[in-house]
C-alpha positions in Angstrom: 171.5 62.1 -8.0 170.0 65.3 -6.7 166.0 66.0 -6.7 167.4 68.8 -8.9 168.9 66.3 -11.4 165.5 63.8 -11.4 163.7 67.3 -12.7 166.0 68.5 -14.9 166.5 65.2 -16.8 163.3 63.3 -15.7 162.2 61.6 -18.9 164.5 59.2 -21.8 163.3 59.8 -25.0 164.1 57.6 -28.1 163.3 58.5 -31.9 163.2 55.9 -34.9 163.0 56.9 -38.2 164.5 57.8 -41.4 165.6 60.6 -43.2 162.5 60.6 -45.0 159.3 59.6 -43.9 157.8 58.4 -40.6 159.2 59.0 -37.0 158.4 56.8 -34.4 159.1 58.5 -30.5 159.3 56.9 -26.9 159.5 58.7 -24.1 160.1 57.0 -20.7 159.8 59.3 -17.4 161.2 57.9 -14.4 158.2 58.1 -12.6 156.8 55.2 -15.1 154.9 57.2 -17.8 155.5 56.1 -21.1 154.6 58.2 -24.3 154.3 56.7 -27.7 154.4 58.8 -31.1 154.3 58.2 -34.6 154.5 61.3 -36.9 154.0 61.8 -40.4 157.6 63.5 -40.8 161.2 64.0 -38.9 159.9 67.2 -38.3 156.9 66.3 -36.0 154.4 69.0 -37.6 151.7 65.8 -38.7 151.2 63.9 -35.9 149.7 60.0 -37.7 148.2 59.2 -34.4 146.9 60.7 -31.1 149.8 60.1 -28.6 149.3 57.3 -26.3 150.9 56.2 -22.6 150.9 54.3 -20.2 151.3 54.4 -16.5 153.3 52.9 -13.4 155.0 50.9 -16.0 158.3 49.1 -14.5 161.7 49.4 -16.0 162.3 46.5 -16.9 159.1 47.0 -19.1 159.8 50.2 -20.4 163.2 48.7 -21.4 161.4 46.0 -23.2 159.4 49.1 -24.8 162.3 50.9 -26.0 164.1 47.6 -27.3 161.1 46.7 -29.6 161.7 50.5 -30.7 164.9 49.6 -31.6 164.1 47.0 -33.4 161.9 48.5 -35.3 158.7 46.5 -34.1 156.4 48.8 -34.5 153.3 46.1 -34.7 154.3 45.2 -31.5 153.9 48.5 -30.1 151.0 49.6 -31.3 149.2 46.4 -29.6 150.2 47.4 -26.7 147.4 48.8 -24.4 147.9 52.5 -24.3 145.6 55.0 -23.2 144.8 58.1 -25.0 144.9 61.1 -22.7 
């Protein structure tokens, strides 16, 4: 890939939710930022926490990340030790 491509699709984002009620965001860059969000609504107009990340995170741990999204293990993910920026 092209420097162009790295910027134009430089982050993975992956939503978990349901039709109504609470959605639940990852966002992996591929420098090693992750972004966790939970909102209130699909819509993402009422945010239920501050977003949080982390940095330099590998990607075999920001798969792990994603997986537990998957999952559905969100327990797991808020124990993890994000920083709010």
């Amino acid at each position: 890939m092209t420097e162009a491509d790295y910027e134009e699709h430089g982050a993975a984002q992956l939503r978990h939710g349901f039709d109504i009620g609470p959605m639940y965001v990852l966002e992996v860059t591929r420098s090693g930022t992750v972004r966790y969000e939970e909102w209130a609504d699909q819509d993402f107009n009422t945010p239920l926490s501050p977003s949080k990340t982390m940095l330099s995170v590998s990607q075999t741990r920001a798969l792990e990340l994603l997986t537990r999204l998957t999952n559905g293990d969100l327990e797991y993910l808020r124990q993890q030790p994000w920083q709010i920026l």
